[in-house]
C-alpha positions as CSV (number, residue, x, y, z in Angstrom):
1,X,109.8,80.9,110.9
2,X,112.1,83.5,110.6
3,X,112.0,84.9,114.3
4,X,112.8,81.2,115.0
5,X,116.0,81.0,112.3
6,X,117.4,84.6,114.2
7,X,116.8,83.0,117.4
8,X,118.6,79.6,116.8
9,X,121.8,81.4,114.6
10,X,122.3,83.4,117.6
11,X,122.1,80.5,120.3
12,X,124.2,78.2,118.2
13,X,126.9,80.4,118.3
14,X,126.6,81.6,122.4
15,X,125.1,84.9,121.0
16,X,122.5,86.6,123.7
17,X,119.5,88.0,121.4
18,X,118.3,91.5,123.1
19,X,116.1,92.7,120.7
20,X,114.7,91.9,117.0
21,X,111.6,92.1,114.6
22,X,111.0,90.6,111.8
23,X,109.0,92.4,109.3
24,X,107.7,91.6,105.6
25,X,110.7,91.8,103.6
26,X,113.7,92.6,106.4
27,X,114.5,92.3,109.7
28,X,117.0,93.6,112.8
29,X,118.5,92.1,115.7
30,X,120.7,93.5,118.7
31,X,122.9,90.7,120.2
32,X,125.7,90.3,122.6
33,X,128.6,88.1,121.6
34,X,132.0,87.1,122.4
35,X,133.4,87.3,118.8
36,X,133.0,89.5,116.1
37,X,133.7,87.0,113.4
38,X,131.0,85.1,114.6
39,X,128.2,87.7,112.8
40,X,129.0,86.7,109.5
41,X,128.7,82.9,110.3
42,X,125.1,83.8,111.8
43,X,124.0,85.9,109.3
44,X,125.1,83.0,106.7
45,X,123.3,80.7,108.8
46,X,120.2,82.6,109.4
47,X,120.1,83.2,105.5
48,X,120.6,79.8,104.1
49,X,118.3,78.0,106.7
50,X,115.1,80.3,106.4
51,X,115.7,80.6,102.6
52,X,115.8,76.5,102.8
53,X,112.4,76.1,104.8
54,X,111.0,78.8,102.7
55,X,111.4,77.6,99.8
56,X,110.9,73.4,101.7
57,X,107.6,74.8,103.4
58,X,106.2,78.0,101.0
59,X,107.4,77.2,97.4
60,X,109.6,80.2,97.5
61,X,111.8,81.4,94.9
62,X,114.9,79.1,94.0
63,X,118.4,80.6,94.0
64,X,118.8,83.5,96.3
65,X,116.7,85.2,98.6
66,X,118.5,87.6,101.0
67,X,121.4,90.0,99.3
68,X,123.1,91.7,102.1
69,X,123.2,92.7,105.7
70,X,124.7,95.6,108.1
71,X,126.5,95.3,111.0
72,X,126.8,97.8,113.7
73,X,129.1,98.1,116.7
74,X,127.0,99.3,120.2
75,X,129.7,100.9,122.0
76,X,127.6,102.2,124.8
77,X,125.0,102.0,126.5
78,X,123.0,105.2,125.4
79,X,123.8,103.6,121.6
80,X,122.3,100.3,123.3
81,X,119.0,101.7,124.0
82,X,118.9,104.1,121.0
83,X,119.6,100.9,118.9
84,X,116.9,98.7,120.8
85,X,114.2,101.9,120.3
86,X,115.3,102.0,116.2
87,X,114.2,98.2,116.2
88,X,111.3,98.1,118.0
89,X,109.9,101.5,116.1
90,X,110.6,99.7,112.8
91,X,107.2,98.1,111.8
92,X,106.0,101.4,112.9
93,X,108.2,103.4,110.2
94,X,107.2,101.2,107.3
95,X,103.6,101.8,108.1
96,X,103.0,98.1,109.4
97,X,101.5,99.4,112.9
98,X,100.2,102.7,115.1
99,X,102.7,101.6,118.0
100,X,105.5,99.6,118.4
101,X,103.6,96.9,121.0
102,X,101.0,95.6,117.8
103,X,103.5,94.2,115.8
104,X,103.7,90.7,116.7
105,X,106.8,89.9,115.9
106,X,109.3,91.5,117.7
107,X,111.1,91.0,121.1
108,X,108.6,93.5,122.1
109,X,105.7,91.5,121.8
110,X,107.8,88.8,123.2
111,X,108.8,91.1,126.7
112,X,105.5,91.9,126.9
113,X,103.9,88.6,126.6
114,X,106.8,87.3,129.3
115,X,105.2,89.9,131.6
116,X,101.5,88.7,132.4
């Protein structure tokens, strides 16, 4: 649900998504846009529709459920790829997976899948 929520807040606003997982209790994205003050309109989004159809479809908690968020500026493309490695290592670094291609829910997984 929430791979889904990232995926439509970027596309509503013309946002390309390059890379993302989503993970237990955070997630990441890498995305090419056109404006900058776009991100805090998708992040809004993204956070009030997926703590909406938690709460609608999982009886989450009531009031709020995400606190903050961190944006980064890519500036090349050697920071690109770093940044696209640091996302797709992540489940990895909390302990979730061995390697980077078993976590299901990343644009990874995704790639991969797109492949066969």
């Amino acid at each position: 649900m929430l791979q889904d929520c990232v995926l439509e807040g970027l596309d509503r606003y013309g946002w390309e998504p390059l890379a993302w997982v989503i993970l237990p209790d955070h997630y990441h994205f890498l995305a090419r846009g056109r404006r900058g003050e776009d991100l805090s309109r998708i992040e809004k989004w993204i956070h009030s529709r997926s703590a909406f159809l938690l709460r609608r479809d999982h009886g989450g908690p009531k009031g709020k459920v995400w606190w903050q968020y961190w944006d980064t500026l890519v500036r090349d493309e050697e920071s690109l790829w770093t940044h696209c490695e640091y996302i797709h290592w992540n489940p990895v670094k909390h302990g979730h997976v061995e390697h980077p291609r078993d976590w299901p829910y990343s644009s990874l997984k995704q790639l991969r899948a797109d492949d066969t």
